[in-house]
C-alpha positions as CSV (number, residue, x, y, z in Angstrom):
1,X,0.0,0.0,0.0
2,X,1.4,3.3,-1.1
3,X,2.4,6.0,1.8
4,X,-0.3,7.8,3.7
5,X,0.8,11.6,4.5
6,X,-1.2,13.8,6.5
7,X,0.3,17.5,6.3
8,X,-1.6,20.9,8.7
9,X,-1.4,24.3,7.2
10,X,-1.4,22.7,3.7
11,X,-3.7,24.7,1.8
12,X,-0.5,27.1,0.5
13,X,2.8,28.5,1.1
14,X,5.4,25.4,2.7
15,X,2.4,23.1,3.5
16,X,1.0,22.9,-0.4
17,X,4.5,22.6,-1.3
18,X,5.5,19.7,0.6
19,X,1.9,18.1,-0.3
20,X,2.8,18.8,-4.0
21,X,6.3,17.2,-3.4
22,X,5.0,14.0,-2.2
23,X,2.7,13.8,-5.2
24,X,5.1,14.3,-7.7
25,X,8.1,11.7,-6.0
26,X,5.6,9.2,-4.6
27,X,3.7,7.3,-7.3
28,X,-0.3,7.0,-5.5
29,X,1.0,8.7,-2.3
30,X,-2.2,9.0,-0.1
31,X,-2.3,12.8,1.0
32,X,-4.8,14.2,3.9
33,X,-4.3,17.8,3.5
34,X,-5.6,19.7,6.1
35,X,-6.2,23.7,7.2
36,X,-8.7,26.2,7.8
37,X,-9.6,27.3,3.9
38,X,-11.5,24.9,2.8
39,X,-11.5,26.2,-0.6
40,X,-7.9,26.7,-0.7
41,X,-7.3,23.3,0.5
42,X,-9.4,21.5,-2.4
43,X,-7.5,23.7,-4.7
44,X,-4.3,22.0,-3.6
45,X,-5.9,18.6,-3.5
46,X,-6.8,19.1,-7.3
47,X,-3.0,20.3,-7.9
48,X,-2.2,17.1,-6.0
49,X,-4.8,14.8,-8.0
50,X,-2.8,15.8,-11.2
51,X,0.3,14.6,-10.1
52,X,-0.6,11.5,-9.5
53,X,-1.9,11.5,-5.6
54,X,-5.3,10.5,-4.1
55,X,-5.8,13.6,-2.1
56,X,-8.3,14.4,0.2
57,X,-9.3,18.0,2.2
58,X,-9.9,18.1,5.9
59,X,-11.3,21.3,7.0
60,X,-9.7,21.7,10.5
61,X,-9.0,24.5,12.7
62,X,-5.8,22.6,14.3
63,X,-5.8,25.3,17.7
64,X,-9.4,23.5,18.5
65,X,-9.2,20.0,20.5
66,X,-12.6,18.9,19.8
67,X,-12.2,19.9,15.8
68,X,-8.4,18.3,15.8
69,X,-9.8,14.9,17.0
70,X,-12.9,15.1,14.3
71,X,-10.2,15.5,11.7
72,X,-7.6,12.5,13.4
73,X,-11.0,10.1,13.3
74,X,-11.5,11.1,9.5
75,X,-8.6,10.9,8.2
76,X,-7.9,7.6,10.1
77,X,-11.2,5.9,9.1
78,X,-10.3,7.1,5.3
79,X,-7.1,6.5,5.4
80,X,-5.7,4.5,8.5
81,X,-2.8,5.8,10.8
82,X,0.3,8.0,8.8
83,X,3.2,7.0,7.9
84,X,4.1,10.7,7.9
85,X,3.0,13.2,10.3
86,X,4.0,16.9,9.2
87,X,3.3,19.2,11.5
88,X,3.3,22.7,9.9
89,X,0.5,24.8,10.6
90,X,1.0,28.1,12.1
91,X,0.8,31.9,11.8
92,X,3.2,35.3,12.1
93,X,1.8,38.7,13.1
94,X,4.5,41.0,14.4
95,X,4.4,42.7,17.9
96,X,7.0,44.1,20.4
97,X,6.8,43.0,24.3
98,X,5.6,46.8,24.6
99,X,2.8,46.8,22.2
100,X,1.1,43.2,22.0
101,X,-1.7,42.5,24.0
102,X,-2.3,39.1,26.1
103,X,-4.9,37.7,23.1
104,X,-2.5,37.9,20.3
105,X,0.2,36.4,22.2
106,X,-1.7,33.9,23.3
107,X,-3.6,33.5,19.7
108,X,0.3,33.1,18.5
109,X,1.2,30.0,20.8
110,X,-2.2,28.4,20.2
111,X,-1.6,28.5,16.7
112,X,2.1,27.8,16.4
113,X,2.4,25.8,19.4
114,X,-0.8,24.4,21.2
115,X,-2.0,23.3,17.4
116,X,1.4,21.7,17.2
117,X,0.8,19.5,20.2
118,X,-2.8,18.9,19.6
119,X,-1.9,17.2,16.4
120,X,1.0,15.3,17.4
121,X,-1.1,13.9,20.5
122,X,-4.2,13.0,18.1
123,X,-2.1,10.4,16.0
124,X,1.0,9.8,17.7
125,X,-0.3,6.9,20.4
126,X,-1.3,5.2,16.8
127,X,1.7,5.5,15.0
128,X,3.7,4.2,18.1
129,X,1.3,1.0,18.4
130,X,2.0,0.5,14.1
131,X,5.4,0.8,14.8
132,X,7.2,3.0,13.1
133,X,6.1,6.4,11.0
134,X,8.3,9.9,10.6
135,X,7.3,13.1,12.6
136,X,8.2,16.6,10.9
137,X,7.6,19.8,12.5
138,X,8.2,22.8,10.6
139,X,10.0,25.0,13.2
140,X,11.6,28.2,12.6
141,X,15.4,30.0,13.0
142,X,13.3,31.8,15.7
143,X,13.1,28.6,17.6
144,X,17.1,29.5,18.0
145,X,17.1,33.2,17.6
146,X,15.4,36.4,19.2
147,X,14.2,39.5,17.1
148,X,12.6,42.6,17.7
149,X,9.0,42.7,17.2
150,X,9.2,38.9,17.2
151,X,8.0,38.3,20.6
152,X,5.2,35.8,20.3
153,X,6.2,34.5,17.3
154,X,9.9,33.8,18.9
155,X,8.3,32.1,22.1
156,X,5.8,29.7,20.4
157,X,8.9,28.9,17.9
158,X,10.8,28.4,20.4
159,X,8.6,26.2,22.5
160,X,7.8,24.4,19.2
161,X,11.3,23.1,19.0
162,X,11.4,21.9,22.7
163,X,8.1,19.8,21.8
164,X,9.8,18.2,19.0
165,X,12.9,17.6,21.0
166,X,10.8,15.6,23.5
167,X,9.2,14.1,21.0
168,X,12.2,12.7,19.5
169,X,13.5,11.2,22.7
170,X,10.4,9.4,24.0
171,X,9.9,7.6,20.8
172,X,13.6,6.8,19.6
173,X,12.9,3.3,21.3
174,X,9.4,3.0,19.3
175,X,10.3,3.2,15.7
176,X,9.7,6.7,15.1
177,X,11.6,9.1,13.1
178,X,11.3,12.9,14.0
179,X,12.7,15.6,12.0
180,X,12.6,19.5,12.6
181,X,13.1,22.2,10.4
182,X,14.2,25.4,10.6
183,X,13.5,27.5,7.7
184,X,14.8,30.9,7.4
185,X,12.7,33.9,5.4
186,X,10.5,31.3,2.7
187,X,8.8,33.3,0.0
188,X,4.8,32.4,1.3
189,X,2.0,34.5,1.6
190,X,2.9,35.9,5.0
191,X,5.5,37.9,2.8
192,X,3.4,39.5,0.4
193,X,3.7,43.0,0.1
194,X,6.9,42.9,1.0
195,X,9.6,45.3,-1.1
196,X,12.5,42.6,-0.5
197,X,13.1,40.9,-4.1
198,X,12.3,37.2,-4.3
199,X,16.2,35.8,-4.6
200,X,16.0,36.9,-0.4
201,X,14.1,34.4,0.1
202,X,13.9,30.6,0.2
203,X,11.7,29.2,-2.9
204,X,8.6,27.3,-0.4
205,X,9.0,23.9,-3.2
206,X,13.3,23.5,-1.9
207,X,11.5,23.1,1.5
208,X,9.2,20.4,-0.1
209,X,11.8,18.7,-1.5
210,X,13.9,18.6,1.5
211,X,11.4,16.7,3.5
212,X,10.6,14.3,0.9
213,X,14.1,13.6,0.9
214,X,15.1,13.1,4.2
215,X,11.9,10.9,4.5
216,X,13.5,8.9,1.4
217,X,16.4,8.0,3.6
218,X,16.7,4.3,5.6
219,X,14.9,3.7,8.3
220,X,18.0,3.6,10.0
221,X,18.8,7.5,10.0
222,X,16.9,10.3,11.3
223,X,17.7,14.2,10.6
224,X,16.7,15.3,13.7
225,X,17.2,19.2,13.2
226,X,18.0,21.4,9.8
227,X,18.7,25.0,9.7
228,X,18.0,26.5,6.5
229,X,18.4,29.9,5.2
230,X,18.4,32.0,2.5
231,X,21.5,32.1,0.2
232,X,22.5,35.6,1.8
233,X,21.3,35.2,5.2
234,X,18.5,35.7,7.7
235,X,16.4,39.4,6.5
């Protein structure tokens, strides 16, 4: 039986590029795509179709436990338990320490952090009792930098690389591979607008690639962390 990859935040930017990627390397690779726009979602499902996948839309706001373990029973009964888990939703709104207010921050972590556990928690148990599977959590070079105006963002990113780092050491014994990465400035829609030119930024498909490769490798290695930034360094 072909693969089964079920990808958060995939409905654009990194998420539909890694969905893409496994369509086009993976002959019949079983994708559950799954994010808030439904509409953009089953646009990237259709991209997928065309390349070959059987790809199917879960509309899911990943920050809500009741609506992340409707999603983990549908995708299971359509699909079964995932070989691949990524973990990549999340969002970016700038704010100094002065200047944000106790909602957004807390709006931040629950969407780059709380989502991050909610998910892993909703299908890890079942990969563990398979046997085996690959975790990827798309982190950030703010999980191992600080910025100005960063300040949520920094601490969910931060936190989110702490949570994959447990992750990886309570299931090293159980078969399971677990791979963060930590992508610097990635040309996606929470860049547009912007007046930087595109060649500062990291094209969202190299990300795609470089999961489907390090999933590619044996069994027998794991990449547990990869920093990757733009040609000329962090903006």
């Amino acid at each position: 039986m072909t693969p089964f990859v079920l990808i958060t935040g995939a409905s654009q930017g990194i998420g539909a590029a890694i969905a893409e990627a496994f369509a086009e390397a993976v002959p019949g690779v079983r994708l559950a795509l799954v994010a808030r726009n439904a509409a953009n979602l089953n646009a990237v499902a259709v991209a997928c179709r065309t390349r070959g996948a059987i790809a199917e839309a879960f509309a899911c706001d990943v920050t809500d436990d009741a609506a992340v373990a409707r999603m983990a029973e549908a995708a299971t009964a359509r699909f079964g338990v995932p070989d691949v888990l990524v973990v990549n939703a999340g969002a970016f709104r700038p704010g100094s320490v002065f200047e944000m207010t106790s909602a957004d921050f807390r709006a931040q972590i629950d969407a780059n952090l709380t989502s991050a556990f909610l998910t892993t928690h909703a299908f890890l148990g079942a990969m563990a009792k398979k046997g085996g599977g690959h975790v990827f959590y798309m982190a950030s070079v703010a999980s191992i930098r600080a910025y100005a105006g960063g300040a949520a963002y920094c601490a969910a990113k931060h936190g989110l690389l702490g949570l994959a780092r447990v992750v990886r050491e309570e299931t090293k014994p159980l078969g399971i591979r677990v791979t963060t990465l930590l992508p610097g400035a990635t040309r996606t829609p929470s860049w547009d607008g912007t007046d930087e030119p595109d060649d500062r930024f990291i094209p969202p498909e190299d990300l795609g690639r470089l999961v489907v490769d390090t999933w590619l490798l044996s069994k027998r290695t794991v990449v547990e962390e990869l920093v990757v930034r733009p040609q000329q360094g962090d903006l």
